[in-house]
RODO-2510 file (C-alpha; in nm, 4 decimals, decimal comma):
residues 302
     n   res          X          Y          Z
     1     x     4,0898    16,3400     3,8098
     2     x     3,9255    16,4119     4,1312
     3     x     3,6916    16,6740     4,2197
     4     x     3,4858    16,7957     4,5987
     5     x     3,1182    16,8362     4,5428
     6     x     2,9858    17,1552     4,7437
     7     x     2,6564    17,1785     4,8098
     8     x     2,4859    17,5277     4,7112
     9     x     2,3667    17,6880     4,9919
    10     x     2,1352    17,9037     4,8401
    11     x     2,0035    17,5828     4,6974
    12     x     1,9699    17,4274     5,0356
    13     x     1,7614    17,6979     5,1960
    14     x     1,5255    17,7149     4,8817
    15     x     1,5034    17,3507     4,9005
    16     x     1,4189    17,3914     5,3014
    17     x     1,1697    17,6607     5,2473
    18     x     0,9441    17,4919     4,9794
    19     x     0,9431    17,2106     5,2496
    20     x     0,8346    17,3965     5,5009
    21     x     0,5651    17,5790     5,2936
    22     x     0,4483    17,2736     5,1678
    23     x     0,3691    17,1611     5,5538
    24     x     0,2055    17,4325     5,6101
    25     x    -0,0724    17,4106     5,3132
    26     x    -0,0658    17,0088     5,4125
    27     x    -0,1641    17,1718     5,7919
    28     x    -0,3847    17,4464     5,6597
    29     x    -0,6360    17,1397     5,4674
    30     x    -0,6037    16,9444     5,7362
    31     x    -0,7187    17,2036     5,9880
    32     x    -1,1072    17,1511     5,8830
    33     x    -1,2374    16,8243     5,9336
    34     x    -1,5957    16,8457     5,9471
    35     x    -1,8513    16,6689     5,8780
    36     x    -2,2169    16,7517     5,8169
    37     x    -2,5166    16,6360     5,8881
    38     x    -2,7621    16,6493     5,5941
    39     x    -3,0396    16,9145     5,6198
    40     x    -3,4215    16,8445     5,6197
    41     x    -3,6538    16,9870     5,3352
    42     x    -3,7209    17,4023     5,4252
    43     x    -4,1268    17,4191     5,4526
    44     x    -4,3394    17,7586     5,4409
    45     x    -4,6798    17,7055     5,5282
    46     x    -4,7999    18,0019     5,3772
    47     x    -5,1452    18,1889     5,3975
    48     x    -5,1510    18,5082     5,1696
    49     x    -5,4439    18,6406     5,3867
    50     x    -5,2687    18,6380     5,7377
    51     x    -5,1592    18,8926     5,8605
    52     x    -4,7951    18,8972     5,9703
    53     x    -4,4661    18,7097     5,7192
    54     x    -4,4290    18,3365     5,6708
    55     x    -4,1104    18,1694     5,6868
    56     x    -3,9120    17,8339     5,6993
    57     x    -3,6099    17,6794     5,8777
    58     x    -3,3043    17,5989     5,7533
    59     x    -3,0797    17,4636     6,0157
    60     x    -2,7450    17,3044     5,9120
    61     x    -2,5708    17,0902     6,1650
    62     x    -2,1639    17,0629     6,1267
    63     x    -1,9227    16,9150     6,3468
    64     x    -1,5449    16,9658     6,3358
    65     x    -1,3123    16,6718     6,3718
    66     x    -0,9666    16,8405     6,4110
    67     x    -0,8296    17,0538     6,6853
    68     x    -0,8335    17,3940     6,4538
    69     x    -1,0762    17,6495     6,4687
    70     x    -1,2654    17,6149     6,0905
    71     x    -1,3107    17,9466     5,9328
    72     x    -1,6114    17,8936     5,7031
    73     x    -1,7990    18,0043     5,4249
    74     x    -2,1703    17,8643     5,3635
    75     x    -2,3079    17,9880     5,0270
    76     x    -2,6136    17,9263     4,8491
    77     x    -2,6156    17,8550     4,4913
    78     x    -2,8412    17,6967     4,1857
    79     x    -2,7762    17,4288     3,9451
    80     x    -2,4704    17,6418     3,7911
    81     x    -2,3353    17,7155     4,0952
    82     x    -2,4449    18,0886     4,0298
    83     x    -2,5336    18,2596     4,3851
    84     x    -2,9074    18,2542     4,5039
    85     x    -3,0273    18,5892     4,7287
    86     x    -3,3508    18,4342     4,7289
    87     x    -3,5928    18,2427     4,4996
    88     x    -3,9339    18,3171     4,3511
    89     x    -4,2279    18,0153     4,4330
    90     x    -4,5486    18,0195     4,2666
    91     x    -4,4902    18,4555     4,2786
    92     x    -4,4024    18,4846     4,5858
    93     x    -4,0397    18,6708     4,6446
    94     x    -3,8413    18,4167     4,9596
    95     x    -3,4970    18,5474     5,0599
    96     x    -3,2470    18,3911     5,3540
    97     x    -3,1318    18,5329     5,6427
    98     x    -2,9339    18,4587     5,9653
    99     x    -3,1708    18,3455     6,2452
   100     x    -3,1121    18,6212     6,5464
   101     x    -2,8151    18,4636     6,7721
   102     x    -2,6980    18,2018     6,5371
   103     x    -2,3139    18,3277     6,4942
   104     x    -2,3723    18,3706     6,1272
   105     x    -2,2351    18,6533     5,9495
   106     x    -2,4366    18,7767     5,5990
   107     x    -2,1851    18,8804     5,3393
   108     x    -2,3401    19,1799     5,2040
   109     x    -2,1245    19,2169     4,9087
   110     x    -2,1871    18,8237     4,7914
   111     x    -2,5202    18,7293     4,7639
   112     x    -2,6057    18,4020     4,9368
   113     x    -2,2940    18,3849     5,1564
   114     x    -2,2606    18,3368     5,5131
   115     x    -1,9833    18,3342     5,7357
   116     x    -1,9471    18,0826     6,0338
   117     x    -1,6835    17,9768     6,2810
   118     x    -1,6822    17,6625     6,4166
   119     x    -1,4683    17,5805     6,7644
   120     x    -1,2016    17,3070     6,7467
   121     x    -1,3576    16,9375     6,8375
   122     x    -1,6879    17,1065     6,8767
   123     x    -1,9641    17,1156     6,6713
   124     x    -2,2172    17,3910     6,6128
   125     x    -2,5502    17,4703     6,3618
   126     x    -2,5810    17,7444     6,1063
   127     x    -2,9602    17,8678     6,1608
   128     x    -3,1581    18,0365     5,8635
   129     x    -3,4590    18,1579     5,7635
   130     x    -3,6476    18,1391     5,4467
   131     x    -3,8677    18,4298     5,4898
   132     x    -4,1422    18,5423     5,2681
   133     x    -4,0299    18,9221     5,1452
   134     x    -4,2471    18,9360     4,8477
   135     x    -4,6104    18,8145     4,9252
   136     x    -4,8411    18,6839     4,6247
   137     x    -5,2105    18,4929     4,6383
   138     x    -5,0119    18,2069     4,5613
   139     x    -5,2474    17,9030     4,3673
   140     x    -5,3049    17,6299     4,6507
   141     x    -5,0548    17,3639     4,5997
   142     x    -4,7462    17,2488     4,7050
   143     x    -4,4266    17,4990     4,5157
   144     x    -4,0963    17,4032     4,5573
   145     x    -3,7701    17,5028     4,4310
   146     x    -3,3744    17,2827     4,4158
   147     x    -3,0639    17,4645     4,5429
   148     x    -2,7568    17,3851     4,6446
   149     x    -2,5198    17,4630     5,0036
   150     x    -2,1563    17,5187     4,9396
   151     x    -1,9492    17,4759     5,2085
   152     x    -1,6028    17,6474     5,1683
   153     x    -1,2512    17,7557     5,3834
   154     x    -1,2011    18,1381     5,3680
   155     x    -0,9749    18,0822     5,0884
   156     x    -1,2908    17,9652     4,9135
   157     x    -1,1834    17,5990     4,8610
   158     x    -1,4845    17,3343     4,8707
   159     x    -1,4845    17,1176     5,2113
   160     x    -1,7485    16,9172     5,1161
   161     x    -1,9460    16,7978     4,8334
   162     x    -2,2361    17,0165     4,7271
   163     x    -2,5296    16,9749     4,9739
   164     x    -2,8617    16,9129     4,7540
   165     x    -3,1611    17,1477     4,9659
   166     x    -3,5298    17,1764     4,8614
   167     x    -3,7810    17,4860     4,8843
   168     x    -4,1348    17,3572     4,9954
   169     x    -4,3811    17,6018     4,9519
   170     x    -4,7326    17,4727     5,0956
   171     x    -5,0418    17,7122     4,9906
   172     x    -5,3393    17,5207     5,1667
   173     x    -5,6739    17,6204     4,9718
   174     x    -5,8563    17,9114     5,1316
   175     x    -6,1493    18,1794     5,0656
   176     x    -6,2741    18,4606     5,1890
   177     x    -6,6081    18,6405     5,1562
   178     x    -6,6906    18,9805     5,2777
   179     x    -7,0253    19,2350     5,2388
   180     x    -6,9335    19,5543     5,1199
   181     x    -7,1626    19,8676     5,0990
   182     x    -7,0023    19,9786     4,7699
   183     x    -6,7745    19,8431     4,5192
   184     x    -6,3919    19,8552     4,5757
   185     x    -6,1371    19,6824     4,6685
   186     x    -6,1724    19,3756     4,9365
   187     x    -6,2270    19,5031     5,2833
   188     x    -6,2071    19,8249     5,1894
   189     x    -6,6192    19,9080     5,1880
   190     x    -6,8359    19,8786     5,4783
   191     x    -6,9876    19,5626     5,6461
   192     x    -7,3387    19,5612     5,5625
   193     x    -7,5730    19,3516     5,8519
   194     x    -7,9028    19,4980     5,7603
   195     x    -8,0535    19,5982     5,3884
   196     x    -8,3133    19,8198     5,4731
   197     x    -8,5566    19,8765     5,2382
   198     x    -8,7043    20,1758     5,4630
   199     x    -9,0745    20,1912     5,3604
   200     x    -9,1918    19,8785     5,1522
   201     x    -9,3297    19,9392     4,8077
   202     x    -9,3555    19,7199     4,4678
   203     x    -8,9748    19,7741     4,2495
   204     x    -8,7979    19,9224     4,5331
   205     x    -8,4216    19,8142     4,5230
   206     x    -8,1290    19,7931     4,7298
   207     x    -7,8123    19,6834     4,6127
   208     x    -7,4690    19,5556     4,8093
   209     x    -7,0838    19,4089     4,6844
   210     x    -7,0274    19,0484     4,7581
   211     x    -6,6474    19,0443     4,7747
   212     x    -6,4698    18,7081     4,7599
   213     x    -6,1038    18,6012     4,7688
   214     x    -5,9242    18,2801     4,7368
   215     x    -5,6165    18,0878     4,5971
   216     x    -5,8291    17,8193     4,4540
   217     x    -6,1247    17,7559     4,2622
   218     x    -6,4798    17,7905     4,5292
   219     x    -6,7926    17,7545     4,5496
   220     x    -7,0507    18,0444     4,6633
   221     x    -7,3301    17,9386     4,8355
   222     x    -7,6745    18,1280     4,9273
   223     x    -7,9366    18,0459     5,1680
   224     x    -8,2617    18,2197     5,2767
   225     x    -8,3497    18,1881     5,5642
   226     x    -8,7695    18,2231     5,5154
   227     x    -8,6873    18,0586     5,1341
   228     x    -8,7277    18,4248     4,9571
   229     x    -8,9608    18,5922     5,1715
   230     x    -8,9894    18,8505     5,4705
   231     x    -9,1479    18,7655     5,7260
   232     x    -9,3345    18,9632     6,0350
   233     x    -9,1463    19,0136     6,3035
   234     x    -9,3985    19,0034     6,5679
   235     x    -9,6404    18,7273     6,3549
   236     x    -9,3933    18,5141     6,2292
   237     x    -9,5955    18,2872     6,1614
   238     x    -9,9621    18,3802     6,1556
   239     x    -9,9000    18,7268     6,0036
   240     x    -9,8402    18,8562     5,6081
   241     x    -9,5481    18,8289     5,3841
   242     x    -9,3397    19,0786     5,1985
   243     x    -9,1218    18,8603     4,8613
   244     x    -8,8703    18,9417     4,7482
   245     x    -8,6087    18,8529     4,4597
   246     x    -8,2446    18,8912     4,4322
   247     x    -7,9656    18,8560     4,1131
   248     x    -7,5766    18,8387     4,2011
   249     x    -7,3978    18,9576     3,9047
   250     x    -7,6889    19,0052     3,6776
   251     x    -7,7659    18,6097     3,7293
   252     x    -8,1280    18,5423     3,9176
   253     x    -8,0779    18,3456     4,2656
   254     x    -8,3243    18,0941     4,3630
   255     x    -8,3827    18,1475     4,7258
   256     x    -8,6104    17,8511     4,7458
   257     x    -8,3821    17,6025     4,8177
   258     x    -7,9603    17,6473     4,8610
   259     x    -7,8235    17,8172     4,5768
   260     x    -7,4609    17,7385     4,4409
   261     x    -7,2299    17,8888     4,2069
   262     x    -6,9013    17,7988     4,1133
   263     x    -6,6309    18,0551     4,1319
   264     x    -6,2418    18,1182     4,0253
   265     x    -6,1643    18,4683     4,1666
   266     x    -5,8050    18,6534     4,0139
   267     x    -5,5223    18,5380     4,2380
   268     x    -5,4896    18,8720     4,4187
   269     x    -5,5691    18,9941     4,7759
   270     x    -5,8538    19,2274     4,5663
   271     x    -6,0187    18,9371     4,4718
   272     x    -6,3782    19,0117     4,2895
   273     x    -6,6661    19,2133     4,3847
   274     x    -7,0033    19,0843     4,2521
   275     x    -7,3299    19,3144     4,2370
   276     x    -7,5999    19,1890     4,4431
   277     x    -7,9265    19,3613     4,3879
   278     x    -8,2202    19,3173     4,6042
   279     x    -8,5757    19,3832     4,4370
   280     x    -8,8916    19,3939     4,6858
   281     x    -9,2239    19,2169     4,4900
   282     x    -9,5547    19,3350     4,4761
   283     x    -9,6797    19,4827     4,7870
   284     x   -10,0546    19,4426     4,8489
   285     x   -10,1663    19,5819     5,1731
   286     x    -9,9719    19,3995     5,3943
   287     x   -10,0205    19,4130     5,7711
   288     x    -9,8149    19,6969     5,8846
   289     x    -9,4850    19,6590     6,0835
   290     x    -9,1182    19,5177     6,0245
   291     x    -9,0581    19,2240     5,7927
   292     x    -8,6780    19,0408     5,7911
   293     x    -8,5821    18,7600     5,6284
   294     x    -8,1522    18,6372     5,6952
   295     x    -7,9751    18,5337     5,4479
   296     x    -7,6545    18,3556     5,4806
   297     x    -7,3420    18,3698     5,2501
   298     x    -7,0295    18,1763     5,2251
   299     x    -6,7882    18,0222     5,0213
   300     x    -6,5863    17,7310     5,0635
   301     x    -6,2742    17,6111     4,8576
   302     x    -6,2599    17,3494     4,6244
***
C-alpha cells in the first residue's frame, strides 16, 4: 500500500504565523535594556515656621542598552505593592511630583505613576519632588518612611527588580518666642517694647502674653536687666529706685539672678501664650522723673 503525504496548507500558514508572532514578543522584551542606577535617600529639611514649602529630590538615573526607544512606566508603591500618592511623616502630608522640564508625564488616573521615554542607546533621569503639601509642627527628629519604585513597559510588565527608596524627614529643634499685647493666637497680638506703667503708684499692674512655639521641649529664660528694679534714667546710678515684681503664668519670677523654666509647648504653629503680670512695689516719694529697667526673654531648644 502506498500513500502521498500533503502537507495542510492552512496548517502551514498557522504554523508560520505563531512563528512570526512569537519574534515579535521575543523583539518587543528585548527592546528595553536598561539599566539603573540606584537612587540616593530623598531628604526634607523641614522647618514648620518658614515661610515658603519644603521639599526633597528624587532623581532616578536609567540608561538604555538597546537600539529601541523604551516606553516606560515608573510607579511608586508600598510594601504590598499598593500605589503611594504621597506619604504622611511625623503629620506632615508629602506628595511627588514631576520636577518642571524633566520629560515626566503624571498619570492622573493612577496614583503614583509616571510616564517616561527614554531615547535608544541614550540614557536620561526621571526628576521628582517630594514636596511638603500638608505642613505639621513636626517633633524634632529624624522621620522617615520605606517605599518602593516600579519600573514597568507600557504593557505594565516589570523591567527591573523593585527599587527599595527611603523618606528622610529631618525636623531640626527650634523655638520661637514672641510679646503679645493680648492673648491669642502666636503673632497674631501686638509687639510690646515698652510696659508703661504711666504714673507710678504702690499695686499698679500691667500685664502682657509671652507666646512661645517649638517642636521640642525648651527652656524659657528671664533676665533683668537692673536685677528687679527701675532705675532713673537721668541718675542711674546716684538717683532712687522704683521695684518691682513680676509672675509668668501665676508662678513668681526671681529677677535677681537668671530665671529658667522648662517648657513643652503643643506641637502647633499656635503654640502657648503665658500671662505675664507686672506689679510696681511700694512707692515712697521717689525722686520724680522716668524709671526703666530691660528685661530680656528667650527660649532656646532642648
Amino acid at each position: 500500500m502506498s500513500a502521498i503525504f500533503a502537507p495542510n496548507p492552512a496548517r502551514r500558514a498557522a504554523a508560520m504565523v505563531s512563528a512570526v508572532l512569537a519574534w515579535c514578543a521575543v523583539s518587543a522584551a528585548q527592546a528595553c535594556d536598561l539599566t539603573l542606577e540606584t537612587p540616593e535617600a530623598i531628604r526634607i529639611e523641614y522647618n514648620p515656621f518658614a515661610i515658603g514649602p519644603s521639599s526633597g529630590a528624587l532623581d532616578i538615573g536609567l540608561r538604555n542598552g538597546s537600539d529601541t526607544p523604551c516606553d516606560l512606566r515608573l510607579r511608586l508603591v508600598d510594601d504590598f505593592d499598593a500605589p503611594l500618592a504621597g506619604v504622611v511623616l511625623g503629620g506632615v502630608g508629602v506628595e511627588f511630583r514631576p520636577r518642571e522640564a524633566s520629560g515626566l508625564l503624571q498619570r492622573d488616573a493612577e496614583p503614583g505613576t509616571f510616564l517616561l521615554n527614554v531615547p535608544g542607546v541614550g540614557e536620561t533621569r526621571a526628576e521628582l519632588d517630594a514636596a511638603v503639601v500638608q505642613n505639621a509642627v513636626v517633633e524634632a527628629g529624624e522621620h522617615t518612611a520605606d517605599l518602593y519604585l516600579l519600573i514597568e513597559n507600557a504593557e505594565g510588565q516589570l523591567l527591573l527588580p523593585r527599587t527599595p527608596l527611603r523618606l528622610i524627614l529631618t525636623s531640626t529643634p527650634r523655638a520661637q518666642v514672641n510679646i503679645a499685647g493680648s492673648a491669642g493666637a502666636f503673632g497674631s497680638g501686638l509687639t510690646v517694647e515698652v510696659i508703661d506703667f504711666g504714673l507710678a503708684a504702690t499695686g499698679v499692674t500691667r500685664r502682657a502674653f509671652v507666646q512661645v512655639r517649638a517642636n521640642t521641649e525648651s527652656t524659657l529664660t528671664i533676665r533683668s536687666e537692673n536685677r528687679g528694679v527701675m532705675r532713673h534714667l537721668e541718675f542711674a546710678e546716684t538717683g532712687t529706685v522704683v521695684p518691682y515684681s513680676l509672675e509668668l503664668d501665676g508662678a513668681p519670677v526671681d529677677l535677681t539672678e537668671l530665671w529658667t523654666r522648662r517648657i513643652d509647648p503643643p506641637r502647633t504653629l499656635e503654640g502657648v501664650s503665658l500671662p505675664m503680670d507686672f506689679t510696681l512695689g511700694e512707692i515712697t516719694g521717689q525722686m520724680s522723673g522716668r524709671y526703666e529697667d530691660l528685661i530680656t526673654i528667650d527660649v532656646t531648644p532642648r
